[in-house]
C-alpha positions as CSV (number, residue, x, y, z in Angstrom):
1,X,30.2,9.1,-39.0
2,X,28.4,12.1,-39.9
3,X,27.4,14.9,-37.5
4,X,23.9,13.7,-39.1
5,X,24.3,10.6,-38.0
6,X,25.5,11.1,-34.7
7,X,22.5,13.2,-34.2
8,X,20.3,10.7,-35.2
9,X,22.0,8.1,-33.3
10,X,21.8,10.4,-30.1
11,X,18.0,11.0,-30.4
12,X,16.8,7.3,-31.0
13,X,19.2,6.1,-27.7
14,X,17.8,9.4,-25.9
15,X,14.0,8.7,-26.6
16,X,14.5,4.8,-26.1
17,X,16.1,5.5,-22.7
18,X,13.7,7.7,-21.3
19,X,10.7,5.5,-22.3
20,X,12.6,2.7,-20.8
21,X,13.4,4.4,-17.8
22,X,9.5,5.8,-17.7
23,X,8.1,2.4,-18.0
24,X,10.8,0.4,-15.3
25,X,10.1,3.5,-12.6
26,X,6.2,3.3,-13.4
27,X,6.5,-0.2,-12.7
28,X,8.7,0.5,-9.2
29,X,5.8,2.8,-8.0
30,X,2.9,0.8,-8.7
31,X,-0.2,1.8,-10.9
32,X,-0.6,5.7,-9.1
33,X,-2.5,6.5,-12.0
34,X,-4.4,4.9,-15.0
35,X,-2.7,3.1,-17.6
36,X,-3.2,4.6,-20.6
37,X,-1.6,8.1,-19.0
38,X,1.4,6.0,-19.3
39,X,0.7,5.0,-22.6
40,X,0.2,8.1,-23.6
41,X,3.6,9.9,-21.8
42,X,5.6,7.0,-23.9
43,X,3.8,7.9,-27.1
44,X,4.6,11.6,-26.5
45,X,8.1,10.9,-25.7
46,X,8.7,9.6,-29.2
47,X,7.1,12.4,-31.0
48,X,8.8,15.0,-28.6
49,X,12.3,13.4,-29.4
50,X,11.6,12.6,-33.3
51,X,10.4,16.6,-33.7
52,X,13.5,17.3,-31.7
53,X,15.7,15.3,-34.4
54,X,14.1,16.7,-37.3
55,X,14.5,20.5,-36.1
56,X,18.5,19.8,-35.9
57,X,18.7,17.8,-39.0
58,X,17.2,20.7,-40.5
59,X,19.8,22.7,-39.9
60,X,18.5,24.3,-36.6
61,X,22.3,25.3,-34.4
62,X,22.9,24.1,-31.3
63,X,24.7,27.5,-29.6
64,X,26.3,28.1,-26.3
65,X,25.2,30.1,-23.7
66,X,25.8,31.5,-20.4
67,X,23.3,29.8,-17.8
68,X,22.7,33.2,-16.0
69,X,21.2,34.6,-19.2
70,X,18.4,31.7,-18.7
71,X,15.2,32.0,-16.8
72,X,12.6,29.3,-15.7
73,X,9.5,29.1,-17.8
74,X,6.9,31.6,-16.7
75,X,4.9,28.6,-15.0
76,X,6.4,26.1,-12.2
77,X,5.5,22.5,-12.7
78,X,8.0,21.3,-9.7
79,X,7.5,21.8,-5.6
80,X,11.4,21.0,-5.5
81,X,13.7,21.3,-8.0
82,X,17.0,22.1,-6.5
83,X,20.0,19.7,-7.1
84,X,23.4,19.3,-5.4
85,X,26.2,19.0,-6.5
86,X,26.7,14.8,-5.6
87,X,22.8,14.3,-7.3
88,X,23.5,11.8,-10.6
89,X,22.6,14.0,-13.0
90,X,25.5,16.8,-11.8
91,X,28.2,14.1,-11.8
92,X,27.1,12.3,-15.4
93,X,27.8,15.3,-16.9
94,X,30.8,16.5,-14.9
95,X,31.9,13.2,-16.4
96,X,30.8,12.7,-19.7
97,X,29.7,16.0,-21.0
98,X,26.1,17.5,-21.6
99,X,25.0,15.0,-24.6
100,X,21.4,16.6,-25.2
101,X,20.9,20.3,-25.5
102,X,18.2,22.2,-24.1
103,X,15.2,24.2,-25.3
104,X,15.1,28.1,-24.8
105,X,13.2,30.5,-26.7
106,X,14.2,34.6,-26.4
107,X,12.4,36.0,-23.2
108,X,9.4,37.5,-24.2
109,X,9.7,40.2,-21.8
110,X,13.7,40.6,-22.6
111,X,15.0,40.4,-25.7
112,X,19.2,39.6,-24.0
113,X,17.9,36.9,-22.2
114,X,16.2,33.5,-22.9
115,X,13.5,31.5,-21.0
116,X,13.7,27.6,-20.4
117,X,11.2,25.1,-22.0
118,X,12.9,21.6,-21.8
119,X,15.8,20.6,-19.6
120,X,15.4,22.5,-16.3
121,X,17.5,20.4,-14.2
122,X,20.2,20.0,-17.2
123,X,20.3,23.7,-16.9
124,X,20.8,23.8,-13.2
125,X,23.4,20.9,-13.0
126,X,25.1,23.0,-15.6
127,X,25.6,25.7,-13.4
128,X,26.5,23.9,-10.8
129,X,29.4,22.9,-12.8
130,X,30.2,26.3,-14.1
131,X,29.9,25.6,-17.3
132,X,28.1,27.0,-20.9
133,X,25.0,25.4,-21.7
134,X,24.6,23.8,-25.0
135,X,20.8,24.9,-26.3
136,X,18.9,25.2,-29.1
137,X,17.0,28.5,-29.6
138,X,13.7,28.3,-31.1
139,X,10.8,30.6,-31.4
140,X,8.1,28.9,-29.3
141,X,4.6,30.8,-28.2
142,X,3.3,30.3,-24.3
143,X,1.8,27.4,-25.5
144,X,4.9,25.5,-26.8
145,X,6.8,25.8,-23.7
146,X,4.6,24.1,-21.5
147,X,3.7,21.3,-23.7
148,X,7.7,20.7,-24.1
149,X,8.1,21.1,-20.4
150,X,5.9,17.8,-20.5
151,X,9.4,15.8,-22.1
152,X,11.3,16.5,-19.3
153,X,8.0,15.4,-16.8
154,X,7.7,12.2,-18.8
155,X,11.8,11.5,-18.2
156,X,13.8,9.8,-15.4
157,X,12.4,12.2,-12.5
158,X,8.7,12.1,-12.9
159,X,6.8,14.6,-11.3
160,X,5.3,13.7,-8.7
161,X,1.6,13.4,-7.7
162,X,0.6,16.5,-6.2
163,X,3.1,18.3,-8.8
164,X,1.1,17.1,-11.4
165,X,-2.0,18.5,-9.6
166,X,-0.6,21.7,-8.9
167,X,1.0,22.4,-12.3
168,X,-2.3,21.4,-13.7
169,X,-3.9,24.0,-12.1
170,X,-0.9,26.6,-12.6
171,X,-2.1,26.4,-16.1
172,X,-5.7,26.4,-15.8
173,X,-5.1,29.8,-13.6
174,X,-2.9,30.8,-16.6
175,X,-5.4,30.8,-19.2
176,X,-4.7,27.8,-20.8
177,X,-8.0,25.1,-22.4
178,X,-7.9,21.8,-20.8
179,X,-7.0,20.2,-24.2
180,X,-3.5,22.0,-23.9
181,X,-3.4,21.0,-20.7
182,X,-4.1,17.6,-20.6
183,X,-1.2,17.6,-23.9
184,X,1.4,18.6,-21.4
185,X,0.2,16.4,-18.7
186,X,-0.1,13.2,-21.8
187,X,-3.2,12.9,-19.7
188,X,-6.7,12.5,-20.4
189,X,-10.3,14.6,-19.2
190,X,-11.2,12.5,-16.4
191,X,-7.6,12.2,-14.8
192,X,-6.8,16.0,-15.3
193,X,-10.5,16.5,-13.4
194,X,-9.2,14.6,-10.6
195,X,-5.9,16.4,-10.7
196,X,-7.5,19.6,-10.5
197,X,-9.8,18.9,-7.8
198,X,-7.0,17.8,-5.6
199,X,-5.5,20.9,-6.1
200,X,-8.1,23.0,-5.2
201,X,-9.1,21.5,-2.3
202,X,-5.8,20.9,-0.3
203,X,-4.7,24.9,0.4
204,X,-1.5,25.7,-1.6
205,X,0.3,26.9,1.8
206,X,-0.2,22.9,3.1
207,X,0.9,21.6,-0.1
208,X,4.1,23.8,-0.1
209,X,4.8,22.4,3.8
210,X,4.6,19.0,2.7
211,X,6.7,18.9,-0.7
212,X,6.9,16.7,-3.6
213,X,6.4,13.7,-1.8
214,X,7.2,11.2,-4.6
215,X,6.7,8.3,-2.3
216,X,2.9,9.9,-2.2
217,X,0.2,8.0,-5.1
218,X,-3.2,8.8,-6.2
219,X,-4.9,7.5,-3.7
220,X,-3.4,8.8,-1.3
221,X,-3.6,12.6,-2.4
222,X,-7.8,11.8,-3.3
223,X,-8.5,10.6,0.2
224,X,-6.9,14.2,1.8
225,X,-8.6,16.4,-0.4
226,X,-11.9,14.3,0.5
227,X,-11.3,14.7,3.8
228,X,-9.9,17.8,4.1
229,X,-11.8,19.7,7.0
230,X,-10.1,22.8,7.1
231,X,-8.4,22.2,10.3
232,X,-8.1,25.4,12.6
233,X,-5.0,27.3,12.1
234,X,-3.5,26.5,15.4
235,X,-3.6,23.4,15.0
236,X,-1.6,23.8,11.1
237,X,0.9,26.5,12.6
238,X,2.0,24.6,15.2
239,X,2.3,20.8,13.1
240,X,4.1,22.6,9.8
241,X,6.1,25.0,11.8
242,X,7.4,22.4,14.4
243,X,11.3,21.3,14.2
244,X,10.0,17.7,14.1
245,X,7.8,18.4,11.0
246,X,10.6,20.4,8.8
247,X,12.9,17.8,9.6
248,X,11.6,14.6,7.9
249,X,11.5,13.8,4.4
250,X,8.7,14.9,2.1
251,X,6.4,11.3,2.3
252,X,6.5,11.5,6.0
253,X,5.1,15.0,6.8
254,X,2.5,14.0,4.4
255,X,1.7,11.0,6.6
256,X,1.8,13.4,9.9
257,X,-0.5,15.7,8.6
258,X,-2.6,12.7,7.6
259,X,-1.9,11.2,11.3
260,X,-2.7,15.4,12.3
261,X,-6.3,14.9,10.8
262,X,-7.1,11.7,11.9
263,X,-6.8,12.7,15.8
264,X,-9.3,14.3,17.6
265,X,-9.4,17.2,19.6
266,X,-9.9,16.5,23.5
267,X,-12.7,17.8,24.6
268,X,-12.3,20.3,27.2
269,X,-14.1,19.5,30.3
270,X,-17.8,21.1,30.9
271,X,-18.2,23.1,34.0
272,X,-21.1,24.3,36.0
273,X,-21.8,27.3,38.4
274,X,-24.2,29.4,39.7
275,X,-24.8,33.4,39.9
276,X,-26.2,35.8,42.3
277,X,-26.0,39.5,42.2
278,X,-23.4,40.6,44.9
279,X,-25.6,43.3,46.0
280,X,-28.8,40.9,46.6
281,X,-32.0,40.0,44.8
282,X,-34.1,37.2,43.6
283,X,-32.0,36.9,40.7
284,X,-30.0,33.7,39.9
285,X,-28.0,32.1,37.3
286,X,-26.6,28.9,35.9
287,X,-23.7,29.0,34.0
288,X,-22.3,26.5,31.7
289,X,-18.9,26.3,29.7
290,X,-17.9,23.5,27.2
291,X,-15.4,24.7,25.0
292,X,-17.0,26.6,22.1
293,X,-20.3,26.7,24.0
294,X,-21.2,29.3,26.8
295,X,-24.8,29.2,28.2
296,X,-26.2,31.4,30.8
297,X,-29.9,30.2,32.1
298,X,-31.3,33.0,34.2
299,X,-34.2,33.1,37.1
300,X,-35.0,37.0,36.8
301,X,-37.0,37.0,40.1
302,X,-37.6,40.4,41.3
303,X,-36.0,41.7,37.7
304,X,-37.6,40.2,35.0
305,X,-36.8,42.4,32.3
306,X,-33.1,41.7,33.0
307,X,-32.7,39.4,30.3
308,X,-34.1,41.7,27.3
309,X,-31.4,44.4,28.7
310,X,-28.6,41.5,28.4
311,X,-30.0,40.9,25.0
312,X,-29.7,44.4,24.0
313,X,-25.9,45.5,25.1
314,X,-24.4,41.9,23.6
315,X,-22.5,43.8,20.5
316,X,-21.5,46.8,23.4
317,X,-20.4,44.1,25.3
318,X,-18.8,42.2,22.7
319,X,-16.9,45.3,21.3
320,X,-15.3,46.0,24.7
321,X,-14.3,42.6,24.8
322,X,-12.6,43.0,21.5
323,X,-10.9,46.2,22.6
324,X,-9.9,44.9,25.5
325,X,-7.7,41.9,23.6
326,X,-6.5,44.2,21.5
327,X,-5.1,46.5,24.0
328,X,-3.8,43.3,25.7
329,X,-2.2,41.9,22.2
330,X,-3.5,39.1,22.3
């Protein structure tokens, strides 16, 4: 057989066996998203892989190079992307060779070195293994990289929900028109509106916290950013940097910080006083405290224009306050 042929050959089994393996985890997940995003990731795959074929049948070489000459794309599409060395991926190729090269274009910026656009994690169990990296090098503009970082996406490790979202709006803050992105996302208007507002309204320093969260649809990622309140930052610093929090798996501090929102805040107890001027006087007060509320009702008696001079030393008062925490460091 040809080197043409086995080319061919390896192309057709590669594009079958990502759609296939697309469509069965899809079907393992439950609908997340709308059908026809499906249908249009599958379609994509094909054209990806068929473009693919026709570029090495044309001649196009497939080199070697050193994996520490290759940097990521210039925009992250993954919360975490970091394989060991016993992941599936790492070993299949430890065993049977890398069988589909990856896509690099020369570094814009640096003209020895080469920047990723399809095969990330082939790249990174490559290194693992110490090994050269079999690539093709092809002159690609902004644009074509992240549309073919969409093949890999569409493959065996999907990204997930909010990685979708976030990578969506990694582009949008890149420059790029929501036709190109919804081509690297194989998604359409309304679903990339969706994605975006997701990713806007969740802050990026609680999506980091939480992770991928594969385990984490649609739904679920809609219904935070709905009810996203802004919780006070106490209460965030002390959930996301707790030992218990770090610890679990990705789809579980989601659901904390879910469980985090839900509960409510006991309300401190109100209490009650009165005043009166150590030195004497017809002058009373009631105080009241309840949390974030302070009142002070006065009787001014024999002072009546007490209140006005309160009223006119509350930022004096207020700035010594301030000073005084500082000093304190608090």
């Amino acid at each position: 057989m040809s080197r043409r042929d086995r080319l061919k050959g390896l192309f057709d089994d590669t594009a079958q066996e990502l759609a296939a393996a697309n469509y069965e985890e899809t079907s393992l997940r439950g609908s997340a998203g709308p059908v026809r995003t499906m249908a249009l990731t599958l379609g994509r795959m094909e054209e990806e892989s068929r473009a693919m074929q026709e570029a090495l049948l044309s001649g196009e070489r497939i080199v070697e190079l050193d994996p520490d000459l290759i940097d990521s794309s210039f925009v992250r599409d993954r919360l975490a992307d970091q394989l060991e060395i016993e992941d599936e991926l790492v070993q299949s190729i430890a065993e049977n060779g890398q069988e589909v090269p990856i896509l690099v274009r020369r570094h814009p910026d640096d003209e020895q070195r080469y920047q990723i656009a399809y095969g990330h994690r082939r790249l990174q169990a490559i290194k693992l293994l110490g090994r050269k990296v079999q690539a093709i090098v092809r002159q690609l503009d902004d644009t074509d990289v992240v549309i073919a970082q969409g093949i890999e996406n569409s493959a065996r490790r999907n990204l997930s929900y909010i990685e979708r979202a976030v990578f969506a709006l990694n582009l949008e803050l890149k420059g790029f028109e929501r036709p190109i992105i919804m081509k690297a996302l194989s998604t359409d208007k309304t679903e990339l509106s969706k994605l975006l507002s997701v990713a806007r309204a969740i802050p990026a320093e609680i999506v980091r916290s939480i992770g991928a969260a594969p385990g984490i649809g649609r739904r679920k990622w809609m219904a935070l950013a709905q009810d996203w309140n802004g919780m006070t930052s106490a209460r965030l610093a002390k959930l996301i940097g707790s030992e218990r929090f770090m610890a679990e798996e990705s789809d579980r501090r989601f659901e904390l910080l879910v469980a985090e929102l839900a509960r409510k805040e006991a309300k401190p107890e109100a209490t009650e006083y009165d005043w009166k001027p150590k030195s004497g006087g017809r002058i009373a007060g009631r105080i009241k405290s309840a949390g974030n509320s302070f009142t002070i009702a006065l009787k001014t008696g024999d002072a009546p224009d007490f209140g006005a001079y309160i009223s006119r030393r509350l930022d004096e008062l207020y700035e010594a306050y301030r000073a005084g925490k500082l000093q304190a460091g608090e």
